[in-house]
PDB file of N, CA, C and O in Angstrom:
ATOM      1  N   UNK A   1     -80.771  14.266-168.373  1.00  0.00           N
ATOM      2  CA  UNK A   1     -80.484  15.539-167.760  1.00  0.00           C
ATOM      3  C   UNK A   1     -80.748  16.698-168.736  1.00  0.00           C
ATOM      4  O   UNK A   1     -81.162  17.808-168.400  1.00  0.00           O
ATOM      5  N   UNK A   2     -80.450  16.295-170.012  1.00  0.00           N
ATOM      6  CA  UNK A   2     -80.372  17.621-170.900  1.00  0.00           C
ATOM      7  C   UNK A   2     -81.775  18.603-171.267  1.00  0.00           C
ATOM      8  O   UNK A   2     -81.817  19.709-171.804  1.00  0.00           O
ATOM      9  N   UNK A   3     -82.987  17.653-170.704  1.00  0.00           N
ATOM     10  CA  UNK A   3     -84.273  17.583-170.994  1.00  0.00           C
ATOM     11  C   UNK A   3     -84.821  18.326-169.715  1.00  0.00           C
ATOM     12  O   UNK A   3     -85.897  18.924-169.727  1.00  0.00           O
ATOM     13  N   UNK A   4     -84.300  18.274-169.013  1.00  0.00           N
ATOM     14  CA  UNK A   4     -84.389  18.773-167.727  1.00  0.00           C
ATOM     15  C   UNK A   4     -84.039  20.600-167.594  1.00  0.00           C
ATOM     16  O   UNK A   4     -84.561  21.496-166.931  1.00  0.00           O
ATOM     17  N   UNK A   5     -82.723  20.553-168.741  1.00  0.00           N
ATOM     18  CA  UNK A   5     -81.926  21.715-168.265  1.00  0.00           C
ATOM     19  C   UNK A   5     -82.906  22.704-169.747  1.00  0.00           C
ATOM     20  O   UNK A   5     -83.164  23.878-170.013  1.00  0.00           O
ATOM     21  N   UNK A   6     -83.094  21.690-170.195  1.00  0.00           N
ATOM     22  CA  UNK A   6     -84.291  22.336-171.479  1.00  0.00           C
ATOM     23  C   UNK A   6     -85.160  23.093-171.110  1.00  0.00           C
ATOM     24  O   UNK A   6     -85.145  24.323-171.152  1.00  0.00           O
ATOM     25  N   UNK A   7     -86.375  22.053-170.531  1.00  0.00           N
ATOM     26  CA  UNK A   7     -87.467  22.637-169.633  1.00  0.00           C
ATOM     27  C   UNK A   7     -87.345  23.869-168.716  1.00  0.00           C
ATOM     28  O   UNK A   7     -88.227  24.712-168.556  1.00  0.00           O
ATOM     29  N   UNK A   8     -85.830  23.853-167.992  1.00  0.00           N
ATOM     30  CA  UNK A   8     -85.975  24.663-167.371  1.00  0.00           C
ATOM     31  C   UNK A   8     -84.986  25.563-167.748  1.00  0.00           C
ATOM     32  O   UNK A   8     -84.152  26.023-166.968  1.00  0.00           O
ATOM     33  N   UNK A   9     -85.069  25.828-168.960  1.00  0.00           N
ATOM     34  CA  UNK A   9     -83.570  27.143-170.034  1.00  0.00           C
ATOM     35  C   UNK A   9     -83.075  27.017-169.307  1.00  0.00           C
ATOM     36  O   UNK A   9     -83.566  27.556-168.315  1.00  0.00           O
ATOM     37  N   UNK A  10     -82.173  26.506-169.141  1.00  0.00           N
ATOM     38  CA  UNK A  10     -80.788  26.415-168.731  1.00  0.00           C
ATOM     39  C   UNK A  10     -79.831  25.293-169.326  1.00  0.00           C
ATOM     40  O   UNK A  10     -79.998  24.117-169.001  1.00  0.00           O
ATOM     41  N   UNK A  11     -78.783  25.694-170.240  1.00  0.00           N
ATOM     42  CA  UNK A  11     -77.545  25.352-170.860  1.00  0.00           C
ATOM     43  C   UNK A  11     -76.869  24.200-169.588  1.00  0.00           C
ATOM     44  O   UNK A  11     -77.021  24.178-168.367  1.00  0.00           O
ATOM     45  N   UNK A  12     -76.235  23.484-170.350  1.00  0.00           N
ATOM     46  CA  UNK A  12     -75.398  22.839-169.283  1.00  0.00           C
ATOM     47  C   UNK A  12     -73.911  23.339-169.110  1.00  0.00           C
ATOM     48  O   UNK A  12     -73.583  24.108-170.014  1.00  0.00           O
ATOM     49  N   UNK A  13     -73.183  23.155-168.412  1.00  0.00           N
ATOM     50  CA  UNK A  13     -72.410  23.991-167.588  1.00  0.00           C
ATOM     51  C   UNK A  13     -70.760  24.255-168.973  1.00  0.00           C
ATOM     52  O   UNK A  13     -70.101  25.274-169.181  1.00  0.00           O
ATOM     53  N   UNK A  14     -70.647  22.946-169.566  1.00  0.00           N
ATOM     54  CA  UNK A  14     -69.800  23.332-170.873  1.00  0.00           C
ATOM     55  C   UNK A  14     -70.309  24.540-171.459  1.00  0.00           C
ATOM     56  O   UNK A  14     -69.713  25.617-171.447  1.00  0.00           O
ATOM     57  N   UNK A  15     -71.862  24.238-172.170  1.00  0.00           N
ATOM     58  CA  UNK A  15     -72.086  25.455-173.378  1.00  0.00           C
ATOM     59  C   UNK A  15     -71.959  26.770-172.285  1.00  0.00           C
ATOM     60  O   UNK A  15     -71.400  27.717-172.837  1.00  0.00           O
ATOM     61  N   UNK A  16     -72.244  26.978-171.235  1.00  0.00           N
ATOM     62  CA  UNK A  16     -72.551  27.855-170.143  1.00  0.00           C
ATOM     63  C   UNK A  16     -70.739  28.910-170.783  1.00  0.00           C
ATOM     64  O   UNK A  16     -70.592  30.036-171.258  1.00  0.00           O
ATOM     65  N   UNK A  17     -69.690  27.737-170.429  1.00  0.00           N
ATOM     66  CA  UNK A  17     -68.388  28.399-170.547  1.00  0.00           C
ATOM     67  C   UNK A  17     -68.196  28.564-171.984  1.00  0.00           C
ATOM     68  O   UNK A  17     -67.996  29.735-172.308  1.00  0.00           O
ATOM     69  N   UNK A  18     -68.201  27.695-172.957  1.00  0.00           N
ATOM     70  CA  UNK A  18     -68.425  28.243-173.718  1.00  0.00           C
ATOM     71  C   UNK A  18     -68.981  29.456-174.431  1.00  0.00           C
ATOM     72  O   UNK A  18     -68.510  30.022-175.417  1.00  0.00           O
ATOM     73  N   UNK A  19     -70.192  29.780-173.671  1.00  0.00           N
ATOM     74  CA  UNK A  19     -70.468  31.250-174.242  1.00  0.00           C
ATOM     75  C   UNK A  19     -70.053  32.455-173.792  1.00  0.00           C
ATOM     76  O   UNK A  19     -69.850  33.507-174.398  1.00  0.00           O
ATOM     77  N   UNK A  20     -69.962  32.193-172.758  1.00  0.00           N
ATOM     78  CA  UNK A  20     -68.569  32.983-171.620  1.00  0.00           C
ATOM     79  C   UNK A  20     -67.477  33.382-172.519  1.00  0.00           C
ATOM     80  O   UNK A  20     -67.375  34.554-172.881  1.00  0.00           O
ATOM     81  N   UNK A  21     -66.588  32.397-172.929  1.00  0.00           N
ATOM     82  CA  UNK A  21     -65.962  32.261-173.770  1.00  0.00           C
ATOM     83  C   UNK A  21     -65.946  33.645-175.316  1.00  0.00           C
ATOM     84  O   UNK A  21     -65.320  34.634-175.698  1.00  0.00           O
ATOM     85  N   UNK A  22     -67.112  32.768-175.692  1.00  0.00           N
ATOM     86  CA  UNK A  22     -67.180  33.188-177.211  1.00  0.00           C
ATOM     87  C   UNK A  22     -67.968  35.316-177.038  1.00  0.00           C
ATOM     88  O   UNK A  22     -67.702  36.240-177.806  1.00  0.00           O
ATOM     89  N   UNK A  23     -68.955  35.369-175.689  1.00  0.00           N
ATOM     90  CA  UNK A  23     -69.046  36.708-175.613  1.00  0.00           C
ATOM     91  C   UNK A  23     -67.142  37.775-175.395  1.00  0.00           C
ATOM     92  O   UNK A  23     -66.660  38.762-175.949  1.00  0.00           O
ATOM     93  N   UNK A  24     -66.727  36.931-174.433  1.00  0.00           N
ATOM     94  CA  UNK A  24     -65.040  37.406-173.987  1.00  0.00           C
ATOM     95  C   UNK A  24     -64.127  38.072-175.735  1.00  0.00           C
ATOM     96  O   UNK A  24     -63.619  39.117-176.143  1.00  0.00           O
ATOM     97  N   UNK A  25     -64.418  36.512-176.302  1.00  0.00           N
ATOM     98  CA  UNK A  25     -63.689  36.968-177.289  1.00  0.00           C
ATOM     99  C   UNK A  25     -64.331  38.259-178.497  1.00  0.00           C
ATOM    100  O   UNK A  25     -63.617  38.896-179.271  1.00  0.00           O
ATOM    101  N   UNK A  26     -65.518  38.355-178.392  1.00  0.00           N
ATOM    102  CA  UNK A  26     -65.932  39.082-179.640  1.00  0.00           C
ATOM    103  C   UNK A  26     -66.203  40.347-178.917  1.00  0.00           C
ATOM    104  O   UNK A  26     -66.391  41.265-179.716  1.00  0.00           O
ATOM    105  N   UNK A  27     -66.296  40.747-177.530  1.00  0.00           N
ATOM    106  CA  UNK A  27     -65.916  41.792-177.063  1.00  0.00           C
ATOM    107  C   UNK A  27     -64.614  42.532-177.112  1.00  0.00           C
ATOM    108  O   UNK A  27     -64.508  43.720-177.416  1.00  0.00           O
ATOM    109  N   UNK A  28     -63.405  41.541-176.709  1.00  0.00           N
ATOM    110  CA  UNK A  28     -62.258  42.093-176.584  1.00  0.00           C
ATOM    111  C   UNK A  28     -61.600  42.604-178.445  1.00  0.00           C
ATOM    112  O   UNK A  28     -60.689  43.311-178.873  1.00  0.00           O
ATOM    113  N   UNK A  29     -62.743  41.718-179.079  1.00  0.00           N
ATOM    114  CA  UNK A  29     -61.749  42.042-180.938  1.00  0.00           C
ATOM    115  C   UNK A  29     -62.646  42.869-181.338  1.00  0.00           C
ATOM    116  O   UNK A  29     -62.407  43.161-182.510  1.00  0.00           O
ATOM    117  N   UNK A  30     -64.019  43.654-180.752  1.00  0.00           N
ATOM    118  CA  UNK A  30     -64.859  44.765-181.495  1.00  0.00           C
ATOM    119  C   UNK A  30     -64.014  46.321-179.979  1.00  0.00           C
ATOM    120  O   UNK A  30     -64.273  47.513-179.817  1.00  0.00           O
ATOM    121  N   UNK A  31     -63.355  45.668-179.495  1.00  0.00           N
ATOM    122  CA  UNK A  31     -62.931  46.966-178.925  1.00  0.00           C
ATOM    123  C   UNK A  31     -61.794  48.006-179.719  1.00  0.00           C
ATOM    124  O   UNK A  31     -61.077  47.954-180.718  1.00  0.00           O
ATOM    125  N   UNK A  32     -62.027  48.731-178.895  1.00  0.00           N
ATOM    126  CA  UNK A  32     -61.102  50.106-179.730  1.00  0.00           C
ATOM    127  C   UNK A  32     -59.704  49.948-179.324  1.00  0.00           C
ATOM    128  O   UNK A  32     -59.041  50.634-180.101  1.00  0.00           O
ATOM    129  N   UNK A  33     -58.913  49.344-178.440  1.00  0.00           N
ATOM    130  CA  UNK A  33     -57.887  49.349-178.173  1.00  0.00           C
ATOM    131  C   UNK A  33     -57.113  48.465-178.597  1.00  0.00           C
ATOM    132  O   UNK A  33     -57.265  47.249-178.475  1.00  0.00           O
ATOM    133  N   UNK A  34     -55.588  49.452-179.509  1.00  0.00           N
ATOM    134  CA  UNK A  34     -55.139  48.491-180.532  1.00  0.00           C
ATOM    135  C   UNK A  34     -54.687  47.194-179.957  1.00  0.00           C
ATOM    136  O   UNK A  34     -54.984  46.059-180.331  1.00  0.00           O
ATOM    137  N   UNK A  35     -53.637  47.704-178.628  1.00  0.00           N
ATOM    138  CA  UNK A  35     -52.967  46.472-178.269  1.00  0.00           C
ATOM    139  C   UNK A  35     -53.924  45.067-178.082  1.00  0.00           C
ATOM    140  O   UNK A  35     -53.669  43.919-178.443  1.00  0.00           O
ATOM    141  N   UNK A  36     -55.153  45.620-177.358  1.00  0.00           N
ATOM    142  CA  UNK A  36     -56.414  44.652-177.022  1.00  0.00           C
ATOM    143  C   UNK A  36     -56.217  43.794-178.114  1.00  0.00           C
ATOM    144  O   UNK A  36     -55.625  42.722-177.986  1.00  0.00           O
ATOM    145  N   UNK A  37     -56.796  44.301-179.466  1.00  0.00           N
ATOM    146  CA  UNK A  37     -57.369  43.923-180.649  1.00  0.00           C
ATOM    147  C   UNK A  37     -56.413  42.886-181.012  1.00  0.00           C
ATOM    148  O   UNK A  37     -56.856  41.780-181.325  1.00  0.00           O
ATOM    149  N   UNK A  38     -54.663  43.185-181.010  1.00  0.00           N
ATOM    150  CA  UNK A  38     -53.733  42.582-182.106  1.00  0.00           C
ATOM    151  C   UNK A  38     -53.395  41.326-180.524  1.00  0.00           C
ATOM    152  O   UNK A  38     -53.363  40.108-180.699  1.00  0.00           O
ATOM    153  N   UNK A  39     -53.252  41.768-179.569  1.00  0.00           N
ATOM    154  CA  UNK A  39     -53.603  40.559-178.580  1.00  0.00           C
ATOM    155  C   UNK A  39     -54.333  39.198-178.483  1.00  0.00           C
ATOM    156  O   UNK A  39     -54.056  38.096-178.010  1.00  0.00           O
ATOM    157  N   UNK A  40     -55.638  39.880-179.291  1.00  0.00           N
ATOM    158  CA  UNK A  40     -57.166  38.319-179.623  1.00  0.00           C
ATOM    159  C   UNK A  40     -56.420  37.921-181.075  1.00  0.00           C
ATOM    160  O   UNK A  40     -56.237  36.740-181.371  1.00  0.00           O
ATOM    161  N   UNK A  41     -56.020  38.991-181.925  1.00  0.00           N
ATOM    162  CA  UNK A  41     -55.581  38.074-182.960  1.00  0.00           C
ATOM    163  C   UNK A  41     -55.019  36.968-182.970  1.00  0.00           C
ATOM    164  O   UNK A  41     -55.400  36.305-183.934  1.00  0.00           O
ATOM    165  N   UNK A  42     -53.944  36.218-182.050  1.00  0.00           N
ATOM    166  CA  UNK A  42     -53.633  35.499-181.612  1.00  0.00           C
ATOM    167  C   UNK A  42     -54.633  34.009-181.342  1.00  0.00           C
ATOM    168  O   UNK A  42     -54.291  32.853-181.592  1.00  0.00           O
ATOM    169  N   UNK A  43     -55.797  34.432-180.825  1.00  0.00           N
ATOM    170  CA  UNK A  43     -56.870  33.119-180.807  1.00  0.00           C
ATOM    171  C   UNK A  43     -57.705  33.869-181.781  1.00  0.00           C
ATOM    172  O   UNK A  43     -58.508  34.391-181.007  1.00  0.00           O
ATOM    173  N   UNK A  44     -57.895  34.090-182.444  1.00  0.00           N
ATOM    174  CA  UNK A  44     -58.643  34.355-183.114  1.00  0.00           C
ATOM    175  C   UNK A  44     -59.242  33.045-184.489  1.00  0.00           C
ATOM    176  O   UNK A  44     -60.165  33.138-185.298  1.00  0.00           O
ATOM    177  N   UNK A  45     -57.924  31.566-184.170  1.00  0.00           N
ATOM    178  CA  UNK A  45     -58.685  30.879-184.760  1.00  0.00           C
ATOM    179  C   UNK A  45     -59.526  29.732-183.572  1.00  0.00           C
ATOM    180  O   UNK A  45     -60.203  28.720-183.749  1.00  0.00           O
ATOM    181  N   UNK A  46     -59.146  30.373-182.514  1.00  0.00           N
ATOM    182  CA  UNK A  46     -60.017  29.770-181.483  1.00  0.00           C
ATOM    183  C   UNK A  46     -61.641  30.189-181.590  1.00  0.00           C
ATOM    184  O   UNK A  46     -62.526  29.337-181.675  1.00  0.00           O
ATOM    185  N   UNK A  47     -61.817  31.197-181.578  1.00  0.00           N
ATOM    186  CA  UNK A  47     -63.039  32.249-181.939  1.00  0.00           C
ATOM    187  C   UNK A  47     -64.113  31.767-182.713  1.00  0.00           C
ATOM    188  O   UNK A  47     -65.320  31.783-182.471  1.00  0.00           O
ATOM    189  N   UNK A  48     -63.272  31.186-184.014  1.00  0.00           N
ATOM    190  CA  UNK A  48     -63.747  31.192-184.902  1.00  0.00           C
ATOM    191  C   UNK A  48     -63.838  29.625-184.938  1.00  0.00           C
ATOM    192  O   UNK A  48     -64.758  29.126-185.586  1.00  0.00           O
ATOM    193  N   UNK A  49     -63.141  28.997-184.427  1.00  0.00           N
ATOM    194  CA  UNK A  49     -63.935  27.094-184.137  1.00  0.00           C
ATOM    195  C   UNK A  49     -65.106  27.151-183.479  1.00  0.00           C
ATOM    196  O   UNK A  49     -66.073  26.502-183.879  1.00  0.00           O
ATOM    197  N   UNK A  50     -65.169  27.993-182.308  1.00  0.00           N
ATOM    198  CA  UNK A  50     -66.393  27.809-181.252  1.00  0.00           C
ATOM    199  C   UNK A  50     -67.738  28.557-182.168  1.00  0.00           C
ATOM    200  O   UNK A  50     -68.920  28.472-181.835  1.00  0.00           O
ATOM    201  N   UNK A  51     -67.228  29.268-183.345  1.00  0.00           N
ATOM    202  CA  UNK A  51     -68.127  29.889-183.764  1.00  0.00           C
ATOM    203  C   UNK A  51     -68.746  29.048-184.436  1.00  0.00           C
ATOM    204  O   UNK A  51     -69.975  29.034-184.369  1.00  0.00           O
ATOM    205  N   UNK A  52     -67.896  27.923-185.444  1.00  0.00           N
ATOM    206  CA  UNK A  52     -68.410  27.062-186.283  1.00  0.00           C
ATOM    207  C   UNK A  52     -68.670  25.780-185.535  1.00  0.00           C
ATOM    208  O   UNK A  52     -69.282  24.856-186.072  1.00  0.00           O
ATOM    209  N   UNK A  53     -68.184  25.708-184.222  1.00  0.00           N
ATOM    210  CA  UNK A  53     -69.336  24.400-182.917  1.00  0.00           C
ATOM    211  C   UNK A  53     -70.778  24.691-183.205  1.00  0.00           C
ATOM    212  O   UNK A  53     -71.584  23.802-183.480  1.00  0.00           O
ATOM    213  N   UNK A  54     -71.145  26.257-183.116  1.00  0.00           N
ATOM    214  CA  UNK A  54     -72.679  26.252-183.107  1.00  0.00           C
ATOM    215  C   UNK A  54     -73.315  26.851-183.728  1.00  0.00           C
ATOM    216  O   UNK A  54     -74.326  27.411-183.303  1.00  0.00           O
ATOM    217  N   UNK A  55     -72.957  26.899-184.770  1.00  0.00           N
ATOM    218  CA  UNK A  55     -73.351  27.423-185.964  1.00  0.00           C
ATOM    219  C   UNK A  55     -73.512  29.099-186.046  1.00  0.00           C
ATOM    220  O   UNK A  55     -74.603  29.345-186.559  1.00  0.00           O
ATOM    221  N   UNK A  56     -72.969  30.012-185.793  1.00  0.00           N
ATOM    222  CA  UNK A  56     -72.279  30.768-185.539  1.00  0.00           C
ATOM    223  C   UNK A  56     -71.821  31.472-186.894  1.00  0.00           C
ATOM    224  O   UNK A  56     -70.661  31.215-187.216  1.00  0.00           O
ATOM    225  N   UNK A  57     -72.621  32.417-187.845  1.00  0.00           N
ATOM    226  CA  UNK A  57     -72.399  32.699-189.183  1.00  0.00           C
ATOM    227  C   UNK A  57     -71.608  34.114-189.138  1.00  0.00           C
ATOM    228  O   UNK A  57     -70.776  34.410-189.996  1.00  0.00           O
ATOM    229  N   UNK A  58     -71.812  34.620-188.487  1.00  0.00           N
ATOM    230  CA  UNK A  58     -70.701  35.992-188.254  1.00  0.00           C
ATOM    231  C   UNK A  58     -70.542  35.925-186.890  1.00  0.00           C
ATOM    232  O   UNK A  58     -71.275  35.659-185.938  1.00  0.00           O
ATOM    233  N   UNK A  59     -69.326  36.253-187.055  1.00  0.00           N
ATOM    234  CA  UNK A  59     -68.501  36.030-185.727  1.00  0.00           C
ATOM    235  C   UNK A  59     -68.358  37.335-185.390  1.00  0.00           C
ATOM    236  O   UNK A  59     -67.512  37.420-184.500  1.00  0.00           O
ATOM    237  N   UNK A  60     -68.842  38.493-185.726  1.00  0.00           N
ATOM    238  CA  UNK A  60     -68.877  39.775-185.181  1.00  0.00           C
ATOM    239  C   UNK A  60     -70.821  40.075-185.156  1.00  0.00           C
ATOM    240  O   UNK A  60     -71.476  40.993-185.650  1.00  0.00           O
ATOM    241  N   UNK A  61     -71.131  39.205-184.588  1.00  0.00           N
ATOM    242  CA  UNK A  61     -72.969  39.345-184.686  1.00  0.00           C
ATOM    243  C   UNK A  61     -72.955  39.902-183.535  1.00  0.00           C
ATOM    244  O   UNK A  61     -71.904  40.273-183.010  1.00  0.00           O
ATOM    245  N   UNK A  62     -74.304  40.056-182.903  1.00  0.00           N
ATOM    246  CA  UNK A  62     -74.898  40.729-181.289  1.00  0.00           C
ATOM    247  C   UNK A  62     -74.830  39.609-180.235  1.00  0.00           C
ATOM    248  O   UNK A  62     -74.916  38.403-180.466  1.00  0.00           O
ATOM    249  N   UNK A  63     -74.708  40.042-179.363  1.00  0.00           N
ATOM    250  CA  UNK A  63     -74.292  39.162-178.384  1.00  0.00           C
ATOM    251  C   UNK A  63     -75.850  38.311-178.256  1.00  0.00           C
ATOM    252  O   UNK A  63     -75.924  37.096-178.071  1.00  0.00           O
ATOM    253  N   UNK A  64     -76.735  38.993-178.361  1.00  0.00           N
ATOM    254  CA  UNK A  64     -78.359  38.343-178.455  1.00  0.00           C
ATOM    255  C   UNK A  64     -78.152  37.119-179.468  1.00  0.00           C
ATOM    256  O   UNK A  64     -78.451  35.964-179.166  1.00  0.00           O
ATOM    257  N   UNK A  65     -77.604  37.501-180.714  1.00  0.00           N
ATOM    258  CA  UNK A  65     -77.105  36.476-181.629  1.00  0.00           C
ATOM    259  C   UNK A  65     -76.812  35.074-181.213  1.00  0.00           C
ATOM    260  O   UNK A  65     -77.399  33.993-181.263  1.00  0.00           O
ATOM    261  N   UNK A  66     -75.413  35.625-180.687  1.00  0.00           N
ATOM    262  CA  UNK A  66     -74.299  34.511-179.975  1.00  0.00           C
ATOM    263  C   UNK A  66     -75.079  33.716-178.694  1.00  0.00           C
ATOM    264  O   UNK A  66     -74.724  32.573-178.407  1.00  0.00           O
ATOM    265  N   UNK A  67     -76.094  34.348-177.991  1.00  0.00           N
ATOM    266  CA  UNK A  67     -76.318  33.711-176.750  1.00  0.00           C
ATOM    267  C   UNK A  67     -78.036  32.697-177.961  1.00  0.00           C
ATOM    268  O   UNK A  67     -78.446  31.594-177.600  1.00  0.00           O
ATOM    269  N   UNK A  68     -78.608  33.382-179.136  1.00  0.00           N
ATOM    270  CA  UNK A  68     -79.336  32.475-179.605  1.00  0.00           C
ATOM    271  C   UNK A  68     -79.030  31.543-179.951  1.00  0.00           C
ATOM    272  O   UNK A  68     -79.656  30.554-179.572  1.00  0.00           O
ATOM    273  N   UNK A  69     -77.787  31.386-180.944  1.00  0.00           N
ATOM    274  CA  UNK A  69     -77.121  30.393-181.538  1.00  0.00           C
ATOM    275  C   UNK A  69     -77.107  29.447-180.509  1.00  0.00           C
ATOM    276  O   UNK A  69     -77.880  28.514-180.727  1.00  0.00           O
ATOM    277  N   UNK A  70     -76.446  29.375-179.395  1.00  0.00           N
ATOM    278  CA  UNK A  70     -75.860  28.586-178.778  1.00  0.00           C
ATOM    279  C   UNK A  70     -77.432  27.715-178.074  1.00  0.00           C
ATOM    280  O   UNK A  70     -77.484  26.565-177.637  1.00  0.00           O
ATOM    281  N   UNK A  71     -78.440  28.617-178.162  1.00  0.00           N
ATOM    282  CA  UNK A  71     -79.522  27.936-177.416  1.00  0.00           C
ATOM    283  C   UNK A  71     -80.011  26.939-178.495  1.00  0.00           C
ATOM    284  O   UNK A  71     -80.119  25.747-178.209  1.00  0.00           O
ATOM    285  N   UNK A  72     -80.300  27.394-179.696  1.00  0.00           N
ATOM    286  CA  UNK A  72     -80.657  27.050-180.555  1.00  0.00           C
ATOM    287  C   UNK A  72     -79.603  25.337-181.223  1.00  0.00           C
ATOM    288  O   UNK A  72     -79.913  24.437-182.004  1.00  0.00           O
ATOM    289  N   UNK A  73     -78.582  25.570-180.551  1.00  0.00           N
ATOM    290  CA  UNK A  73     -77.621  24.285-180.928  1.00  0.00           C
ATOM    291  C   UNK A  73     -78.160  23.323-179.855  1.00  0.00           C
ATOM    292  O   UNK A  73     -78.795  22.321-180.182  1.00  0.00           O
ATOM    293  N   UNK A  74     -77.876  23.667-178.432  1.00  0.00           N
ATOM    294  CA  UNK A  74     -78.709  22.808-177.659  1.00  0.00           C
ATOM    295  C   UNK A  74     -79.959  22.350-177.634  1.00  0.00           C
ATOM    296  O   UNK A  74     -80.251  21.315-177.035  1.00  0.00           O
ATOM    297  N   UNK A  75     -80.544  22.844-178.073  1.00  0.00           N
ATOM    298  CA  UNK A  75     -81.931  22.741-178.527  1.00  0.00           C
ATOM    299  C   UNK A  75     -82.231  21.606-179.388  1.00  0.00           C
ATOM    300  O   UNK A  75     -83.083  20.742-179.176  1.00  0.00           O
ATOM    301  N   UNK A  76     -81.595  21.681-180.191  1.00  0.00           N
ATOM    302  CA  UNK A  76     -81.362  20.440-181.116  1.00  0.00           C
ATOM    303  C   UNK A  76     -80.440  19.299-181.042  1.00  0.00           C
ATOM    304  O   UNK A  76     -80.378  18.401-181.882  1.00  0.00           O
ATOM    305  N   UNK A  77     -79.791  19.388-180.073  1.00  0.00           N
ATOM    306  CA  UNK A  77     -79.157  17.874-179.335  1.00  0.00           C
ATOM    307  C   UNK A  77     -79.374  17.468-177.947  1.00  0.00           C
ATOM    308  O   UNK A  77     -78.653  16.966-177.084  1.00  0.00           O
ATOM    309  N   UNK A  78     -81.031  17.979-178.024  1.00  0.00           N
ATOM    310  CA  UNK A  78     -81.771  17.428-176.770  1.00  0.00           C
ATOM    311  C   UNK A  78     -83.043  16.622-177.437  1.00  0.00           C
ATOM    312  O   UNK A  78     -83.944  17.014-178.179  1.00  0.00           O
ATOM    313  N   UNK A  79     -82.797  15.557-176.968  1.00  0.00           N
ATOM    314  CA  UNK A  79     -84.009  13.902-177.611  1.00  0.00           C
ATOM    315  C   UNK A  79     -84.719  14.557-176.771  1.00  0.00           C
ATOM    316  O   UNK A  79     -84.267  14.963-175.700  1.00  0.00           O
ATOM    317  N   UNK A  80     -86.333  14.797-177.299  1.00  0.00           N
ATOM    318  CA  UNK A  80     -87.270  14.719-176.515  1.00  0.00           C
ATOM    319  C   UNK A  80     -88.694  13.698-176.661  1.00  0.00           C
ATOM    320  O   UNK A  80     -89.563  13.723-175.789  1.00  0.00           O
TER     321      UNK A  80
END
C-alpha cells in the first residue's frame, strides 16, 4: 500500500494526523496570545517527540518545512 500512496503523494492516514497535529501545535506556540502560548507549554514535550519521529530539527521551522520533513520520512520507509 505504502508504494501506492507514494506514487500517488499521498501520506497515509497516521502521518496525515500527525501533521495535523504537529502544524496545530507550532501554530498555537508561535502565536501572540499569552494564555494560548503558556496553554501548549503544557504538551510541549509532545511537540517535540513528533518532532524527533521525523526528523524535525527546529521545531519552530515553516510549515513548508514540517509538511517536507514528514514527506521526506515516508519516503524513506517505503521499499521500492
Amino acid at each position: 500500500m505504502k508504494p501506492l500512496q507514494y506514487f500517488g503523494t499521498s501520506l497515509p492516514l497516521t502521518w496525515l494526523l500527525d501533521e495535523r497535529k504537529l502544524l496545530f501545535y507550532r501554530k498555537a506556540m508561535v502565536h501572540s496570545k499569552t494564555v494560548l502560548r503558556t496553554l501548549m507549554s503544557a504538551v510541549h514535550s509532545v511537540y517535540v517527540s513528533l518532532c524527533d519521529k521525523y526528523d524535525i530539527n527546529k521545531p519552530y521551522c515553516s510549515i513548508r518545512c514540517i509538511k517536507q520533513s514528514l514527506w521526506n520520512a515516508f519516503t524513506k520507509s517505503v521499499a521500492l
